[in-house]
N, C-alpha and C positions, 0 to 999 in steps of 0.2 A: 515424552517428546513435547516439545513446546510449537516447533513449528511444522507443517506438512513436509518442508522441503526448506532447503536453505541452496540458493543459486549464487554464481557471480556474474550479475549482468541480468538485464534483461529482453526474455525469448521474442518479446511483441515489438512491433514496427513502431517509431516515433510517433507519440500522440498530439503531440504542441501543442497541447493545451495552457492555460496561464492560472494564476493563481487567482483569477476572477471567474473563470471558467471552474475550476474545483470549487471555490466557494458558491456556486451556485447545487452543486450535488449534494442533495442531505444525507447528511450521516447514518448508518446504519448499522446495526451489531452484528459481529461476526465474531467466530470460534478465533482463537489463536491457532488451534490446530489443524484450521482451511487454508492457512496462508503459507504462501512460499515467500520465503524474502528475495529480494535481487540484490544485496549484498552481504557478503561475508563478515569483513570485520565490523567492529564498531567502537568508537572510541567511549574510554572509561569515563571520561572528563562529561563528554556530553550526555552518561547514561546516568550518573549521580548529579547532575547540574539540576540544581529546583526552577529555573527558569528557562529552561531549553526548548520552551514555543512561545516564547515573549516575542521573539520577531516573526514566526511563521502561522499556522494553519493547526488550531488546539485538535485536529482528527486529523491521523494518517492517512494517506493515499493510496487506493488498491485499484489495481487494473484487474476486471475479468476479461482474460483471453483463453481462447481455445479450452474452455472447460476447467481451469485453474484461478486462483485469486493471489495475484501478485502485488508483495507490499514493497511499492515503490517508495513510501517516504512512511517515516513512521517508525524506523526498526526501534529506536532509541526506547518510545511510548510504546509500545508493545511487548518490549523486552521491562519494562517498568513494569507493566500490569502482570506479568506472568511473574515477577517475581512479589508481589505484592498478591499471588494466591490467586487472582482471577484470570480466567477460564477467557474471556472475550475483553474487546474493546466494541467504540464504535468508530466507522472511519468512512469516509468519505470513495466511494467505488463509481468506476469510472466503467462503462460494460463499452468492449471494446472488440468488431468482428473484423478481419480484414477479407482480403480474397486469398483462395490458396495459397496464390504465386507469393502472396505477402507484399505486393505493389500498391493498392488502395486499399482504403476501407470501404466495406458494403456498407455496414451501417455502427454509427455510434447514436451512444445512448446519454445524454447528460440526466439521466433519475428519471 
């Protein structure tokens, strides 16, 4: 098994966070096999593409909620490193609590 879980969609409240806000959370290593992804397919073009974080964020993006690590951005590099024989990446985690009801959040964590 490569990932813990593989989802469509994901279970956590809208984080709005920007791509200056992720670039602010360092990177950190994590198991392939902690992650659930939030989506299913993936396209082949952009999994063999040698350039496919020329325009975005060289670490994937993980939300910890509710006790799980959800890879929101990233499946492409992920699915690159497990086939390339390793076991982890590092990626950029985002710790994320809301309230029950799932209305606010109590507390986020930028690292």
């Amino acid at each position: 098994m490569i990932f813990r879980a593989v989802r469509d969609g994901r279970p956590y409240p809208e984080h709005h966070l920007t791509l200056k806000q992720w670039a602010e959370i360092p990177p950190r290593p994590l198991r392939l096999d902690q992650l659930i992804t939030t989506k299913r397919e993936l396209a082949l073009d952009k999994l063999l593409a040698e350039d496919s974080t020329f325009y975005g964020d060289l670490f994937p993006h993980v939300v910890q909620w509710n006790g799980g690590l959800y890879l929101e951005d990233g499946l492409h590099r992920a699915l690159r490193a497990a086939l390339q024989q390793r076991n982890q990446i590092h990626a950029r985690v985002f710790v994320f609590s809301a309230a029950v009801d799932g209305t606010a959040p109590t507390e986020v964590s930028l690292g």
